[in-house]
C-alpha positions in Angstrom: -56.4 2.9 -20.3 -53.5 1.1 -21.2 -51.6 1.6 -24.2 -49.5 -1.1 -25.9 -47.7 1.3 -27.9 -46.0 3.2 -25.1 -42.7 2.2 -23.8 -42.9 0.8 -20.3 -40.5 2.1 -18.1 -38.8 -0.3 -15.4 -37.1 2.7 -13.0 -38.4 5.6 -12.0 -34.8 7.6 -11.1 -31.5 7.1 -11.6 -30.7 5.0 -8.2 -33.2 2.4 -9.8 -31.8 2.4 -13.3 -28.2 1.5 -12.0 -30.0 -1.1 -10.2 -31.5 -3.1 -12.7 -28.3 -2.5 -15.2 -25.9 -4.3 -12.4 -28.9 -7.2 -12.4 -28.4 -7.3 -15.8 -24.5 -7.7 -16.0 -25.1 -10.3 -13.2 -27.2 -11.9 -15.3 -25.5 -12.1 -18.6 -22.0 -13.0 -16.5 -24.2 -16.5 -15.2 -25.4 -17.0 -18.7 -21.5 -16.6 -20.1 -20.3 -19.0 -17.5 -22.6 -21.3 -18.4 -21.6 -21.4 -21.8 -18.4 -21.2 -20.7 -18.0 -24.5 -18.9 -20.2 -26.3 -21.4 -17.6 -25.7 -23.9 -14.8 -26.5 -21.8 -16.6 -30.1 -20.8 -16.9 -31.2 -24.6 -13.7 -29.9 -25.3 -14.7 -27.1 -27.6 -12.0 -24.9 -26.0 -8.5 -25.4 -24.4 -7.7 -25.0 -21.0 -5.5 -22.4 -21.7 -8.5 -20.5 -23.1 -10.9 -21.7 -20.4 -8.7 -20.5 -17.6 -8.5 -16.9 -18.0 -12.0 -16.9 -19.6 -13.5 -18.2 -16.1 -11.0 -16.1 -13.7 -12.3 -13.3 -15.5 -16.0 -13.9 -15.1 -15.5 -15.0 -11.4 -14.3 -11.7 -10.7 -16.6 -9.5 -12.5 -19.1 -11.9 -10.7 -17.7 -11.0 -7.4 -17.6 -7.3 -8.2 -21.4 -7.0 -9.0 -22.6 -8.8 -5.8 -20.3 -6.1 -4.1 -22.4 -3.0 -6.4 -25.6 -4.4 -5.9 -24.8 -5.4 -2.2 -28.1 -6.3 0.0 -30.7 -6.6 -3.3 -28.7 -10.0 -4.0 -28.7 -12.1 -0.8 -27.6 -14.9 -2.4 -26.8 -16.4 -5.9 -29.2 -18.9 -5.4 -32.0 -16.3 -4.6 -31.3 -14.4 -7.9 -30.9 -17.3 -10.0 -34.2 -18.6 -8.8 -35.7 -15.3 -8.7 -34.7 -14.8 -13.0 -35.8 -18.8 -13.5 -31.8 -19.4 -14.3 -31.3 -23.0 -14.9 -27.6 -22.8 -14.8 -26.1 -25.5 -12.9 -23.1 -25.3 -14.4 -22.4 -22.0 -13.7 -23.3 -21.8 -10.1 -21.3 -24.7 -9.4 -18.2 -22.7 -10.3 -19.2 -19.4 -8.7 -19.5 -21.6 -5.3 -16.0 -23.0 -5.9 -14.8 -19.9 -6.7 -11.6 -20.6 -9.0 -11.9 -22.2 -12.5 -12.3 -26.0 -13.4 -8.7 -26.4 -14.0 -7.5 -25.7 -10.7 -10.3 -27.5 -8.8 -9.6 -30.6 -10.3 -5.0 -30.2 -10.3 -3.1 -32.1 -8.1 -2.6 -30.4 -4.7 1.0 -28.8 -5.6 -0.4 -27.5 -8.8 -3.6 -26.6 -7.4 -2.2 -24.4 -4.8 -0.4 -22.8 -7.8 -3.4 -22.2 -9.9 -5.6 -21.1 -7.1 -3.1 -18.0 -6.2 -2.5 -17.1 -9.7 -6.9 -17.4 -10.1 -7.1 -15.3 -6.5 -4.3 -12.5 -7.7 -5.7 -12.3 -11.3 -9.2 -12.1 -10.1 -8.2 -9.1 -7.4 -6.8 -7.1 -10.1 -9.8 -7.7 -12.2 -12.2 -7.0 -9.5 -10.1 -3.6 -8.2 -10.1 -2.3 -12.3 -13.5 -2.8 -12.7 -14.3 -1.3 -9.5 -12.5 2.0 -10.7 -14.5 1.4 -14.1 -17.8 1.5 -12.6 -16.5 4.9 -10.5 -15.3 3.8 -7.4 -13.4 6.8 -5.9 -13.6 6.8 -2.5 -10.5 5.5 0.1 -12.7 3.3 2.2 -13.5 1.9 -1.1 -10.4 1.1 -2.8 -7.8 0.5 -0.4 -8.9 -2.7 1.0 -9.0 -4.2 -2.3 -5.8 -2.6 -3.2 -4.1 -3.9 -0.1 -5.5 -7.1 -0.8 -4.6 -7.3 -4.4 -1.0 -6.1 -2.8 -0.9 -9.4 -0.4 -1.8 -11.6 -3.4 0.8 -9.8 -5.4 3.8 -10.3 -3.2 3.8 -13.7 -3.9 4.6 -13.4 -7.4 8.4 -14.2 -7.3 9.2 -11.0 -9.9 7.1 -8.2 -7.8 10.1 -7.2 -5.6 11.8 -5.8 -8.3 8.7 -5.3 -11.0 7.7 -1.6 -11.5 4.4 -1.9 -11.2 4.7 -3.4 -7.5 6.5 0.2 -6.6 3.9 2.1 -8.0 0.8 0.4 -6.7 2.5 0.5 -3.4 3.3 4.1 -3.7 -0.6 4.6 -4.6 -1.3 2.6 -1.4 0.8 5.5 0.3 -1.4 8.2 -1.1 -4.8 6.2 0.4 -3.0 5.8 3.2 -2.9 9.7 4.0 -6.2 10.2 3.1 -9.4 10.0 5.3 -11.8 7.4 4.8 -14.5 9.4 3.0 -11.8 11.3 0.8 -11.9 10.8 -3.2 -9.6 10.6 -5.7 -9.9 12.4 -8.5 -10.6 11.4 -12.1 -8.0 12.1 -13.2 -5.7 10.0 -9.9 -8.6 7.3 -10.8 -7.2 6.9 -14.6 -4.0 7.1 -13.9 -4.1 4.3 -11.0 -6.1 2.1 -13.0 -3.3 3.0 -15.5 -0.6 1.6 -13.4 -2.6 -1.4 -12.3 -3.5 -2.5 -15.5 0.6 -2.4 -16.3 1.2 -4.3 -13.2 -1.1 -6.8 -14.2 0.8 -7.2 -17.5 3.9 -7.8 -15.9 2.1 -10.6 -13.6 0.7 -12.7 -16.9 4.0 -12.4 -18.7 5.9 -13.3 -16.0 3.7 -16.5 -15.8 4.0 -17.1 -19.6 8.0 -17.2 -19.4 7.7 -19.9 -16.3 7.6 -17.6 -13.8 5.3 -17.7 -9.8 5.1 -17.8 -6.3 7.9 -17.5 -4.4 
């Protein structure tokens, strides 16, 4: 017999319970991007705080489809799936950069697009170390593709976070594809990303960009 009072329980191990808590974060990201670019249509934010706002739910966006991998097919199928009547949103996850560089002028737009593709690969490979990502065939494609984004950025040659992201590219380099980093390598790297990333957003802030 059933009883109402007992707690129903949605996993049955561990694997199942990670599951359904990356659905979840999926989710809440498509319900924040709605919101999101509601209030950036009636004006209730700036652009400058629309911007990084969007890049930064794009890539988290981006990073669960990766972690959930073959139980999302598409964005469409889990939107219909949760009855998620968010047009909005999955407008700009198709696009794939926020409102302010899909509707720039082509110079400008090319601009913003790099500096929403480098912001949201260093979002994407710090989450990704976050949610205990260790392994090489793991993290050095997004690193080196995070590197090829970065490279652009007119300060990087000299920046001190470019050296030591490339020398951590060095250490995955001489490892085998199923070799881990340790915790402790795993802090310290998001560490130096996160400080590369710094140096990236003040750069732009005092005028600077692509080469």
């Amino acid at each position: 017999m059933l009883n109402l009072d007992e707690e129903v329980r949605l996993y049955s191990n561990n694997n199942e319970r990670e599951k359904l808590e990356s659905q979840a974060t999926l989710f809440g990201i498509i319900v924040a991007l709605e919101y999101l670019e509601r209030a950036y249509i009636r004006d209730s934010i700036t652009a400058l705080e629309y911007g990084p706002a969007c890049t930064k739910l794009i890539g988290q966006y981006r990073t669960m489809l990766k972690l959930l991998g073959d139980s999302v097919p598409s964005i469409e199928d889990f939107m219909a799936r949760y009855k998620l009547d968010h047009p909005a949103a999955l407008h700009r996850l198709k696009v794939g950069v926020p409102a302010t560089v899909e509707h720039s002028s082509d110079t400008a737009a090319e601009s913003g697009k790099w500096v929403a593709e480098t912001t949201q690969r260093f979002i994407t490979f710090m989450d990704a170390l976050k949610l205990g990502l260790r392994a090489k065939d793991e993290l050095h494609p997004m690193l080196q593709e995070l590197m090829t984004g970065y490279a652009r950025f007119k300060g990087s040659r000299d920046s001190e976070g470019r050296s030591r992201m490339v020398a951590w590219l060095i250490t995955l380099n001489g490892m085998k594809a199923s070799d881990e980093i340790t915790d402790e390598q795993s802090r310290q790297l998001l560490f130096d990303v996160d400080h590369a990333y710094s140096e990236f957003f003040r750069s732009l802030e005092s005028g600077g960009g692509q080469d």
